[in-house]
PDB file of N, CA, C and O in Angstrom:
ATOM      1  N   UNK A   1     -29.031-157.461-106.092  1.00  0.00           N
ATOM      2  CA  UNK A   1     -27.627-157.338-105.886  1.00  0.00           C
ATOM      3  C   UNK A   1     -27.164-158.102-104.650  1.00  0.00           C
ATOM      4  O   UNK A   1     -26.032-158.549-104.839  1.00  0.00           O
ATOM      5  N   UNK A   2     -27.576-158.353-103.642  1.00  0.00           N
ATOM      6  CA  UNK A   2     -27.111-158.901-102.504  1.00  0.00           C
ATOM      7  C   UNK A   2     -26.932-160.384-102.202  1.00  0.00           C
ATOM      8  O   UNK A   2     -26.644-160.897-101.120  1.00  0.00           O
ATOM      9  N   UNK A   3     -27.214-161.107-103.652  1.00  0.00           N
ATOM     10  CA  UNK A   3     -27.364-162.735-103.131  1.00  0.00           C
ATOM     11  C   UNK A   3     -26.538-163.315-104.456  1.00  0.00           C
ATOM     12  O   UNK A   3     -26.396-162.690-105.507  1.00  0.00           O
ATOM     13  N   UNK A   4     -26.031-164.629-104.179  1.00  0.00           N
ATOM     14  CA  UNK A   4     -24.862-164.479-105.441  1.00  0.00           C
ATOM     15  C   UNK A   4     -25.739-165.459-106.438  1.00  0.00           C
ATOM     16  O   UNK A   4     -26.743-165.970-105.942  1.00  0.00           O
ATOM     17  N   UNK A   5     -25.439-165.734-107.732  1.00  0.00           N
ATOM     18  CA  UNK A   5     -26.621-166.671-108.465  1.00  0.00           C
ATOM     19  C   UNK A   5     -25.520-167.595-108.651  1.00  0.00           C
ATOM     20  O   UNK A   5     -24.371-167.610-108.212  1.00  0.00           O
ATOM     21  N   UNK A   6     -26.300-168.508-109.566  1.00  0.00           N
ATOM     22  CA  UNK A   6     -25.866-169.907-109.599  1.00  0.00           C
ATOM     23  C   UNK A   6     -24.092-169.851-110.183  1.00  0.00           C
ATOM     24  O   UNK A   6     -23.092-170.362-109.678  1.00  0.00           O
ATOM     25  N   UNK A   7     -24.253-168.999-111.447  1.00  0.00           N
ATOM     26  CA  UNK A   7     -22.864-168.905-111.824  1.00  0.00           C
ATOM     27  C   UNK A   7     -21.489-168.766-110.786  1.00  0.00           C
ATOM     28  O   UNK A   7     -20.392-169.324-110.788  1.00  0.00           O
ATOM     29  N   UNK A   8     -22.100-167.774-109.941  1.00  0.00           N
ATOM     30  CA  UNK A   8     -20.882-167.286-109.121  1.00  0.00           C
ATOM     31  C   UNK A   8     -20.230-168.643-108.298  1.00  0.00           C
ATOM     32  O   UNK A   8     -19.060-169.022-108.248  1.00  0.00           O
ATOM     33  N   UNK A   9     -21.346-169.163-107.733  1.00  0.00           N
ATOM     34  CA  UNK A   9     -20.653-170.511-106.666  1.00  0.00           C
ATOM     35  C   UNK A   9     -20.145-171.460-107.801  1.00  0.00           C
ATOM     36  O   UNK A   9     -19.450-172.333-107.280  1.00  0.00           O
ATOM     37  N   UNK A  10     -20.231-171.618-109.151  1.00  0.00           N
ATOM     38  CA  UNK A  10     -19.807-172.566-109.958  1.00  0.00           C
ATOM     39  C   UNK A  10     -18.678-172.010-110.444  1.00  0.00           C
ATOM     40  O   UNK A  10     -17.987-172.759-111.134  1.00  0.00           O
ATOM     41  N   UNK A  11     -18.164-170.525-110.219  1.00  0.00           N
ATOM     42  CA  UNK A  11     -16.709-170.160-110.552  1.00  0.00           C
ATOM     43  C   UNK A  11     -16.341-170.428-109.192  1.00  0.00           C
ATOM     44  O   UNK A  11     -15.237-170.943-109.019  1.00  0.00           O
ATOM     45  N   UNK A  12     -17.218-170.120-107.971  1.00  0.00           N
ATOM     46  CA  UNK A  12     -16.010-170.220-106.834  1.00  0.00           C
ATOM     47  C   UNK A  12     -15.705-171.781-106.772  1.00  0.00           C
ATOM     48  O   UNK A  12     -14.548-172.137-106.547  1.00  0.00           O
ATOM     49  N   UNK A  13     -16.495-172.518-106.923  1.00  0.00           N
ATOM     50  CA  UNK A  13     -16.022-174.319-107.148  1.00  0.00           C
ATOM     51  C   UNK A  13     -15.048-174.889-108.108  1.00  0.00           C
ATOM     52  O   UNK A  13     -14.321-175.881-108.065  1.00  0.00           O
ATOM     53  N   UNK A  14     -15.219-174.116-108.840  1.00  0.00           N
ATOM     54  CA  UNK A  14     -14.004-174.010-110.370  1.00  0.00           C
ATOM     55  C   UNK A  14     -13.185-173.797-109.537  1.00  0.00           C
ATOM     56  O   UNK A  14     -12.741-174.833-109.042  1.00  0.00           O
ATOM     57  N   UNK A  15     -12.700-172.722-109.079  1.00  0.00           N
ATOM     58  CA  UNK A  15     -11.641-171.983-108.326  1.00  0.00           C
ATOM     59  C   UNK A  15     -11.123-173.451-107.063  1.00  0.00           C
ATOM     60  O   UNK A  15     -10.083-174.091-107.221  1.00  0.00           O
ATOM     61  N   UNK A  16     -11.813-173.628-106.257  1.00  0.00           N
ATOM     62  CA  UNK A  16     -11.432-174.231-105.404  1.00  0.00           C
ATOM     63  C   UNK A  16     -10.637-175.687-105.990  1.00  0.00           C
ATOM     64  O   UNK A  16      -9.518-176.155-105.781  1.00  0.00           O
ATOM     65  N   UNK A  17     -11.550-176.035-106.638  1.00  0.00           N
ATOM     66  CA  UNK A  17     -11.158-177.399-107.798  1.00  0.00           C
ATOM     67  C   UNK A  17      -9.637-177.558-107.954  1.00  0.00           C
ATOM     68  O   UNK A  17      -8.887-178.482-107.639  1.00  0.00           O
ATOM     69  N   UNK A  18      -9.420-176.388-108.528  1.00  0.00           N
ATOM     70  CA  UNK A  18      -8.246-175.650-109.077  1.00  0.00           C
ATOM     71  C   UNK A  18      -6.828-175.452-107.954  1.00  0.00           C
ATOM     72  O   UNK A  18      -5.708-175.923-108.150  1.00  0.00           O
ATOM     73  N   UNK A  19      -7.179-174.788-107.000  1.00  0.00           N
ATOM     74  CA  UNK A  19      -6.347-174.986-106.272  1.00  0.00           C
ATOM     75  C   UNK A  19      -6.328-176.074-105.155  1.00  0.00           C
ATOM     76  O   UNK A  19      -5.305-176.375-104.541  1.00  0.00           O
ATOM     77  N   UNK A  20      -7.701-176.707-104.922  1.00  0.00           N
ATOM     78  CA  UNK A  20      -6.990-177.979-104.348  1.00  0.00           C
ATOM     79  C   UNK A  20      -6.709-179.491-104.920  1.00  0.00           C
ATOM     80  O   UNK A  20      -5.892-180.313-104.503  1.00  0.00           O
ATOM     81  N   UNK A  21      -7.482-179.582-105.821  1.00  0.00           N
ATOM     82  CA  UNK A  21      -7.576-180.557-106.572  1.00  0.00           C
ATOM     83  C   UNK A  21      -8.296-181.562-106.206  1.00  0.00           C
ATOM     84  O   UNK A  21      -7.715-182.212-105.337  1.00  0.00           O
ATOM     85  N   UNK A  22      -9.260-181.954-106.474  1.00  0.00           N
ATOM     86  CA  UNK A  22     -10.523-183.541-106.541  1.00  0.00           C
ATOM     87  C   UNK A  22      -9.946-184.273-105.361  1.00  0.00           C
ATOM     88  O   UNK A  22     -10.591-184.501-104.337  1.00  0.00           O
ATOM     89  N   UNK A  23      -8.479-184.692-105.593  1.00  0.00           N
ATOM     90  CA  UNK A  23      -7.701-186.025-104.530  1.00  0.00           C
ATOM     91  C   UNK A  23      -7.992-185.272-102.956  1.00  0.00           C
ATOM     92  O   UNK A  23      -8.414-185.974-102.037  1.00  0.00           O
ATOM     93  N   UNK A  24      -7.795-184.181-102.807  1.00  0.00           N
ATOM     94  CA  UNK A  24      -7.645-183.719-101.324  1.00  0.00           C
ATOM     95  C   UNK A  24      -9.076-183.355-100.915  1.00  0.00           C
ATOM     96  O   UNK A  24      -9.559-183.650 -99.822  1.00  0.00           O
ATOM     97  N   UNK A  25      -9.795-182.604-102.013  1.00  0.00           N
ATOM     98  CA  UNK A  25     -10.812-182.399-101.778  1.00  0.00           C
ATOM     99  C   UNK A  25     -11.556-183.843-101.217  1.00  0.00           C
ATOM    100  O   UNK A  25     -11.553-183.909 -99.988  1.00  0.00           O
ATOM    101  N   UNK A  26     -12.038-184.727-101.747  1.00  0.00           N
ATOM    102  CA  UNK A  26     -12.464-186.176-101.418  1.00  0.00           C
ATOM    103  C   UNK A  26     -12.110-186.354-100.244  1.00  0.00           C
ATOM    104  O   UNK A  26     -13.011-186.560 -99.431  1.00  0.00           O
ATOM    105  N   UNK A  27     -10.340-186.331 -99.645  1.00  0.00           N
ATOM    106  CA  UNK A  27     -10.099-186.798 -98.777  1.00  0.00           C
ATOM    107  C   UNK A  27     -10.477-185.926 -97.553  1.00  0.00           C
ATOM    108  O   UNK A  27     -10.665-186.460 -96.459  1.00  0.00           O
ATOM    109  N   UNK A  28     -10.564-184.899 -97.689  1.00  0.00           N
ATOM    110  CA  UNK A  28     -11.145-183.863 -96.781  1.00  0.00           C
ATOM    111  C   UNK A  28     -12.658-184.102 -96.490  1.00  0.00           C
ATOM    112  O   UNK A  28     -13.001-184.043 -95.309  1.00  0.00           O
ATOM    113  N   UNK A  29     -13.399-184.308 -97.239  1.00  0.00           N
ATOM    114  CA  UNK A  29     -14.658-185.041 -97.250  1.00  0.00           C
ATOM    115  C   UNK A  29     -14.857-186.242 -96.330  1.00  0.00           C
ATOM    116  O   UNK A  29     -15.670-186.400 -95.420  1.00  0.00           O
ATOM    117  N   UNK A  30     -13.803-187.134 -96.850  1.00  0.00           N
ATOM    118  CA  UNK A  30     -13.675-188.478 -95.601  1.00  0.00           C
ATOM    119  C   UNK A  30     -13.556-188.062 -94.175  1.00  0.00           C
ATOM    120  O   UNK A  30     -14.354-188.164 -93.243  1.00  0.00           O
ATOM    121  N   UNK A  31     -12.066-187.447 -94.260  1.00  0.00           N
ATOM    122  CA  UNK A  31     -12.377-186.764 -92.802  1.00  0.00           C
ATOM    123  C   UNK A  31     -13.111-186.107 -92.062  1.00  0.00           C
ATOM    124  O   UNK A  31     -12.890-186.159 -90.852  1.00  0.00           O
ATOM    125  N   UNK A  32     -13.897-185.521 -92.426  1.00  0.00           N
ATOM    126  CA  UNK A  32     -15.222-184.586 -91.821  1.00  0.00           C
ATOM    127  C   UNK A  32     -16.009-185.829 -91.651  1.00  0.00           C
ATOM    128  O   UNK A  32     -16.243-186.196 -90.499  1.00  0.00           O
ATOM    129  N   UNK A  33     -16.525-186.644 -92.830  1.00  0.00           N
ATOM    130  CA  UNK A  33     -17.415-187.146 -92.218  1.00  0.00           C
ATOM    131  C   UNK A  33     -16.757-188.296 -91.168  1.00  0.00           C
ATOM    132  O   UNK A  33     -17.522-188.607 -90.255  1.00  0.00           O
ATOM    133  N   UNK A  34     -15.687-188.843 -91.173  1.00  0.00           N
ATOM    134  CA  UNK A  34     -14.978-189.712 -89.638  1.00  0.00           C
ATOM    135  C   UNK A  34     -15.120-188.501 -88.628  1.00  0.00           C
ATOM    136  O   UNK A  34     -15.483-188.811 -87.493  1.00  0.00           O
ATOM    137  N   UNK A  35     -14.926-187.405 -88.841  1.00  0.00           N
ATOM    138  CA  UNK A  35     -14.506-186.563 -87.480  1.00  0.00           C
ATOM    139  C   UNK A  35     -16.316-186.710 -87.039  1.00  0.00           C
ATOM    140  O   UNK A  35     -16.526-187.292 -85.975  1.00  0.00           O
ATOM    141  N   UNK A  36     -17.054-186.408 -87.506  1.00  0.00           N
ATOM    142  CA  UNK A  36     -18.691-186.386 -87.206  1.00  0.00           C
ATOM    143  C   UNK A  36     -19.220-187.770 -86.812  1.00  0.00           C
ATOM    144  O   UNK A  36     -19.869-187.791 -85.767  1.00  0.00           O
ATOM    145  N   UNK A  37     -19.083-188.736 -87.355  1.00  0.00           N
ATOM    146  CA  UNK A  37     -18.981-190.106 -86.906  1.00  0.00           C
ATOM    147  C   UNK A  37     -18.464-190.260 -85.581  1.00  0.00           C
ATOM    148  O   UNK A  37     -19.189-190.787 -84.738  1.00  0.00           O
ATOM    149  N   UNK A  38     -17.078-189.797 -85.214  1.00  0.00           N
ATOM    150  CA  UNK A  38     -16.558-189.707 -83.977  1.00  0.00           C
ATOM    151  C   UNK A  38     -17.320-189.468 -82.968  1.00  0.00           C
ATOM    152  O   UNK A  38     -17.413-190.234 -82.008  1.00  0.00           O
ATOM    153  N   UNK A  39     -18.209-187.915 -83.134  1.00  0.00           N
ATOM    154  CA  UNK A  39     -18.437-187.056 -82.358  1.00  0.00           C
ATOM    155  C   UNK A  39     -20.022-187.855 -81.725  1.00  0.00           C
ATOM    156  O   UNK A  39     -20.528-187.884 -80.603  1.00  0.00           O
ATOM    157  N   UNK A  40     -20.338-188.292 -82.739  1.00  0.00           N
ATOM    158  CA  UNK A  40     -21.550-188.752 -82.188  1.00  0.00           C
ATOM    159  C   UNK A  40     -21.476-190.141 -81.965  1.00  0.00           C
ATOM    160  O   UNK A  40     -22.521-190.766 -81.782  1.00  0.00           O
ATOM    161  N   UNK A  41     -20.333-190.735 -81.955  1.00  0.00           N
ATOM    162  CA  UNK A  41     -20.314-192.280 -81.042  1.00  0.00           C
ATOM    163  C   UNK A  41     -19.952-191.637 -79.373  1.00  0.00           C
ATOM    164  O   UNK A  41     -20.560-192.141 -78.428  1.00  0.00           O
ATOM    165  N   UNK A  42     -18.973-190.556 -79.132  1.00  0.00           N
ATOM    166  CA  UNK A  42     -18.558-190.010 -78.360  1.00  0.00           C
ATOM    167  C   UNK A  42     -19.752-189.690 -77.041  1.00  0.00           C
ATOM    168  O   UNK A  42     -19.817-189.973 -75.844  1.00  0.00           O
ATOM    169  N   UNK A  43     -20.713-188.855 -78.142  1.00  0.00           N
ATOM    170  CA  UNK A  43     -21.864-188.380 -77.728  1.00  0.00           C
ATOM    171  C   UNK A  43     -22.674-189.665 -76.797  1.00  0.00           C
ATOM    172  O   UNK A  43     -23.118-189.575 -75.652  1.00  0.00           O
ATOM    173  N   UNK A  44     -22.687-190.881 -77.735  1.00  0.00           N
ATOM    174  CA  UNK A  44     -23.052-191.724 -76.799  1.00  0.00           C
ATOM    175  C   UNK A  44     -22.415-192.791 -75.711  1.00  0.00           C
ATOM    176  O   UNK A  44     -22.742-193.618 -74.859  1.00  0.00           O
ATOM    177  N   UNK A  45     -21.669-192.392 -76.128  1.00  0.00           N
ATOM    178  CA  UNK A  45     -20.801-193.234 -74.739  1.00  0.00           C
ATOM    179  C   UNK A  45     -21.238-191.939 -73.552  1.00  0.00           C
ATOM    180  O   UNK A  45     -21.166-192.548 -72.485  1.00  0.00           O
ATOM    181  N   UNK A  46     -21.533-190.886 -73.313  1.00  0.00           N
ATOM    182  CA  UNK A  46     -21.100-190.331 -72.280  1.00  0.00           C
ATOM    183  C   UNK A  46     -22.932-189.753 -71.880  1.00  0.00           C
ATOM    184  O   UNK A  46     -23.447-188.670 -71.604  1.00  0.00           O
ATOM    185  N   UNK A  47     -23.349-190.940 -72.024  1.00  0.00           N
ATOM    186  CA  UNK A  47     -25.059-190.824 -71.483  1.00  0.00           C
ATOM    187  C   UNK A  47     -24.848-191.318 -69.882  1.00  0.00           C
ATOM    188  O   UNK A  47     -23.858-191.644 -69.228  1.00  0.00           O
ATOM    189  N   UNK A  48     -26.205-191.211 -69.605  1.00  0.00           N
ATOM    190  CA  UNK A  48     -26.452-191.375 -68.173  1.00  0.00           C
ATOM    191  C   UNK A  48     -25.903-192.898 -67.725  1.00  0.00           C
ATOM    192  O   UNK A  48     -25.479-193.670 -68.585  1.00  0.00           O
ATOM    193  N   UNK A  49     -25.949-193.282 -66.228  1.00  0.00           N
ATOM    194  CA  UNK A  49     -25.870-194.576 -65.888  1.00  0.00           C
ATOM    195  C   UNK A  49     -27.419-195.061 -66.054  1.00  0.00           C
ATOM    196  O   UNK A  49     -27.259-196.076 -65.377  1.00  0.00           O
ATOM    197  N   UNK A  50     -28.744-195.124 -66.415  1.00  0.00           N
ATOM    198  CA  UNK A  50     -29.787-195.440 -66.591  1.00  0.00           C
ATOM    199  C   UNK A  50     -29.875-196.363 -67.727  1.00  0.00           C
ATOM    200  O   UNK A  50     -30.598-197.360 -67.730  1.00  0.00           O
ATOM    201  N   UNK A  51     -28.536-195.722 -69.424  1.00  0.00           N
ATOM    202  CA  UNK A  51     -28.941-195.653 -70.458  1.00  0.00           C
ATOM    203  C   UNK A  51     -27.735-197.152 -70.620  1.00  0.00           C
ATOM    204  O   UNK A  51     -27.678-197.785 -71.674  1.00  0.00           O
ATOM    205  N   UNK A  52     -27.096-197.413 -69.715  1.00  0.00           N
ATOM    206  CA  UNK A  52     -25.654-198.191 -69.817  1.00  0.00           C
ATOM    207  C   UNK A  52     -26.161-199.502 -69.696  1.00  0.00           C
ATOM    208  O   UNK A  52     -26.977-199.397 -68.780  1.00  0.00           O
ATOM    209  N   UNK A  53     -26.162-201.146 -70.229  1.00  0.00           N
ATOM    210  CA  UNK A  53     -26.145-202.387 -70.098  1.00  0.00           C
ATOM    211  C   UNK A  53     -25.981-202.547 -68.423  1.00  0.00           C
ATOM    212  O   UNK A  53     -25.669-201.484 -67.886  1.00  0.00           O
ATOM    213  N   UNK A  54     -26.086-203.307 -67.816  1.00  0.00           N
ATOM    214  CA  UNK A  54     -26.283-203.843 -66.537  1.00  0.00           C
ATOM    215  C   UNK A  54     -24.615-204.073 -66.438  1.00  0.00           C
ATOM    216  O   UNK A  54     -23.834-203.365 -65.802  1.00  0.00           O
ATOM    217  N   UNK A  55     -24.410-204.826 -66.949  1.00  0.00           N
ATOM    218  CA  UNK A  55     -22.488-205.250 -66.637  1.00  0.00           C
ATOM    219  C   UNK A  55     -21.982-204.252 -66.605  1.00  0.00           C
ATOM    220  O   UNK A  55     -21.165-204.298 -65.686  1.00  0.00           O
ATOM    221  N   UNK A  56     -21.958-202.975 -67.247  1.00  0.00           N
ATOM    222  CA  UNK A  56     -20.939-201.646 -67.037  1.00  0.00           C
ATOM    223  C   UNK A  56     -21.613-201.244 -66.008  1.00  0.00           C
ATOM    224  O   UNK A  56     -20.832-200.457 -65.474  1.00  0.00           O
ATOM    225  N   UNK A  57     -22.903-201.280 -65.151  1.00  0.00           N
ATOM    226  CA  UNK A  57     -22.788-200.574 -64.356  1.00  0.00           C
ATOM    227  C   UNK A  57     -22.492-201.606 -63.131  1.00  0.00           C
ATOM    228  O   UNK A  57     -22.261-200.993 -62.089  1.00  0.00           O
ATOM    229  N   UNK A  58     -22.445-202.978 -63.005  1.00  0.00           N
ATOM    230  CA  UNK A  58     -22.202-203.737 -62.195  1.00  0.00           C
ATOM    231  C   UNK A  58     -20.740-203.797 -61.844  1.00  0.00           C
ATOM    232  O   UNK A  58     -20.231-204.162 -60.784  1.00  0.00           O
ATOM    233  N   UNK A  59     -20.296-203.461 -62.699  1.00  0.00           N
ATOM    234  CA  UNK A  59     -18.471-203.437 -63.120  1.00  0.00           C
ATOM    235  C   UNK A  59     -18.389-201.970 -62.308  1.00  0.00           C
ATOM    236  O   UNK A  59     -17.600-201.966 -61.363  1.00  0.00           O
ATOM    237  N   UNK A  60     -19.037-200.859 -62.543  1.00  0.00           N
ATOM    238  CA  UNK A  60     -18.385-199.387 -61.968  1.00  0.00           C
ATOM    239  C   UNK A  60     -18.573-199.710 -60.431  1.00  0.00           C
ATOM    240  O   UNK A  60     -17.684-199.617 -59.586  1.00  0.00           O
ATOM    241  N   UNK A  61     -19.878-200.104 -60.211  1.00  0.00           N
ATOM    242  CA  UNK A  61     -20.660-200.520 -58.824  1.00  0.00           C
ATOM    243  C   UNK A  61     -19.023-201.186 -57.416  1.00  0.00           C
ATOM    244  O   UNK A  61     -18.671-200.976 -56.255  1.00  0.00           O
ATOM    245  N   UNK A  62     -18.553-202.090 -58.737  1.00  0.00           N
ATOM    246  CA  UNK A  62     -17.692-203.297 -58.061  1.00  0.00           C
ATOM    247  C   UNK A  62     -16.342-202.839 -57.847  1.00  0.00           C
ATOM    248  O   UNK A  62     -15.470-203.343 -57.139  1.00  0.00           O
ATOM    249  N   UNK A  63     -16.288-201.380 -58.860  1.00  0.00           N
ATOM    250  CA  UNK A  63     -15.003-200.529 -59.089  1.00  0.00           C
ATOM    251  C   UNK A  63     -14.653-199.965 -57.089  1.00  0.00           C
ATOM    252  O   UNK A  63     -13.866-200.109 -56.154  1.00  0.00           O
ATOM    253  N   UNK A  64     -15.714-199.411 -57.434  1.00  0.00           N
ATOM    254  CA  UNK A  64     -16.288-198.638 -56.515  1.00  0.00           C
ATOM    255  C   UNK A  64     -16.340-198.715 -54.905  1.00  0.00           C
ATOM    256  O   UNK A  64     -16.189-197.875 -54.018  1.00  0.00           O
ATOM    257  N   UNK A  65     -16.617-200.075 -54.921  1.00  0.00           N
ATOM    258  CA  UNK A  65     -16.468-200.480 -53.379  1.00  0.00           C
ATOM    259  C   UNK A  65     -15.049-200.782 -53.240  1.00  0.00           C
ATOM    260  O   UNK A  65     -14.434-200.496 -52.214  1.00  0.00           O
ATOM    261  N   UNK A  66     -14.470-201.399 -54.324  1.00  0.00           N
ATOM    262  CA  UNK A  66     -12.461-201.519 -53.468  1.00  0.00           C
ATOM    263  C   UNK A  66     -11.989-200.525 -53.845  1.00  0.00           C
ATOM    264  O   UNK A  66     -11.156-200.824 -54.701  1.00  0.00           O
ATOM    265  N   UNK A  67     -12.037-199.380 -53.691  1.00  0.00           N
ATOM    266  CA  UNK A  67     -11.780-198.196 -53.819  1.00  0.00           C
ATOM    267  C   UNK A  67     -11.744-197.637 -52.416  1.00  0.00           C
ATOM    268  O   UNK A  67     -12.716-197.545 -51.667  1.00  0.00           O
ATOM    269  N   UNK A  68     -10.515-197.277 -52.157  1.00  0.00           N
ATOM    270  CA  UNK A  68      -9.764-196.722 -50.592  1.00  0.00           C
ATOM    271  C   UNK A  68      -9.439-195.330 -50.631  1.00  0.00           C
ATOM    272  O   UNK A  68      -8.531-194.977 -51.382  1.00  0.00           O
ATOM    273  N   UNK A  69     -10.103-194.404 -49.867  1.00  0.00           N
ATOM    274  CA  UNK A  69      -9.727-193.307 -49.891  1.00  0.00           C
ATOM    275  C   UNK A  69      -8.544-192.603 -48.583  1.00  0.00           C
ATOM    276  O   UNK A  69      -8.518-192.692 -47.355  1.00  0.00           O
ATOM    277  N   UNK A  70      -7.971-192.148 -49.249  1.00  0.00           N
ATOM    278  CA  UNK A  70      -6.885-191.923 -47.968  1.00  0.00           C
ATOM    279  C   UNK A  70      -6.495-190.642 -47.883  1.00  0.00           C
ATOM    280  O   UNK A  70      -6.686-189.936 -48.873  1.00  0.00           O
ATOM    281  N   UNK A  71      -5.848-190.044 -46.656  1.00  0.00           N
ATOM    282  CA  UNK A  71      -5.316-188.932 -46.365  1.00  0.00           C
ATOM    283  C   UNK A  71      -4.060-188.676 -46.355  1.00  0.00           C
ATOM    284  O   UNK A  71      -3.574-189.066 -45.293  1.00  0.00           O
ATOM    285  N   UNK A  72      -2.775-187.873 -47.511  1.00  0.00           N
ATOM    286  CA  UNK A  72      -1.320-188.219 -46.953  1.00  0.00           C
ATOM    287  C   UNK A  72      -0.656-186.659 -46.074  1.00  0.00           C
ATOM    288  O   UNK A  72      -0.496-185.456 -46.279  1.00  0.00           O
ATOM    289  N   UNK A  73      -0.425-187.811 -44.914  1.00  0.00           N
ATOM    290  CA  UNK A  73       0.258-186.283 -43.783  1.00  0.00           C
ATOM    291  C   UNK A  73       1.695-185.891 -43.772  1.00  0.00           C
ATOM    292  O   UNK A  73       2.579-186.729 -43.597  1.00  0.00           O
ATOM    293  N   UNK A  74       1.929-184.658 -43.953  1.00  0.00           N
ATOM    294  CA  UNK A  74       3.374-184.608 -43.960  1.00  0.00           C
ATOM    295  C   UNK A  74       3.924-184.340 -42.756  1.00  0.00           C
ATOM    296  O   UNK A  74       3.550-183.408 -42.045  1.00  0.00           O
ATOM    297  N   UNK A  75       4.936-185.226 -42.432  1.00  0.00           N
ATOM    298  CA  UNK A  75       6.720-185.370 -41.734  1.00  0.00           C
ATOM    299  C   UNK A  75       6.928-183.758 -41.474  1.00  0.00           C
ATOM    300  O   UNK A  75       6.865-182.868 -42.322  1.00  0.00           O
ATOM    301  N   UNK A  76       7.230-183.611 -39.865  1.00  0.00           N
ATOM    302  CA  UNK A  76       7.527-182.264 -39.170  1.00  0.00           C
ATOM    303  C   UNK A  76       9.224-182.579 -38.908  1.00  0.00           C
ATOM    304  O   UNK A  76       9.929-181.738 -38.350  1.00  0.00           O
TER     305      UNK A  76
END
């Protein structure tokens, strides 16, 4: 009794079929798999500086030194 058999998920797929229809379904499909695609280009952009080409880190390096830090005082 506790586990559903094959029939049941082939009415609940009927069912779903039904109210969403093949076109959205598919397209919902696309999107998941772009949103997952996303996630794991994402994933790698945001690795260590070890894992980065020499020019991005020569470029942050170069960011880095004309970079002025300042203090603003306020007017009595």
């Amino acid at each position: 009794m506790g586990s559903f058999s094959i029939w049941h998920w082939l009415i609940v797929l009927l069912i779903v079929i039904m109210v969403f229809g093949t076109k959205k379904l598919k397209n919902l499909g696309g999107d998941l798999g772009g949103a997952v695609k996303g996630f794991k280009d994402g994933m790698k952009e945001g690795s260590t500086p070890e894992d980065k080409p020499a020019a991005q880190v020569n470029a942050a390096t170069e960011a880095a030194k004309t970079t002025i830090d300042v203090e603003a005082k306020h007017k009595s």
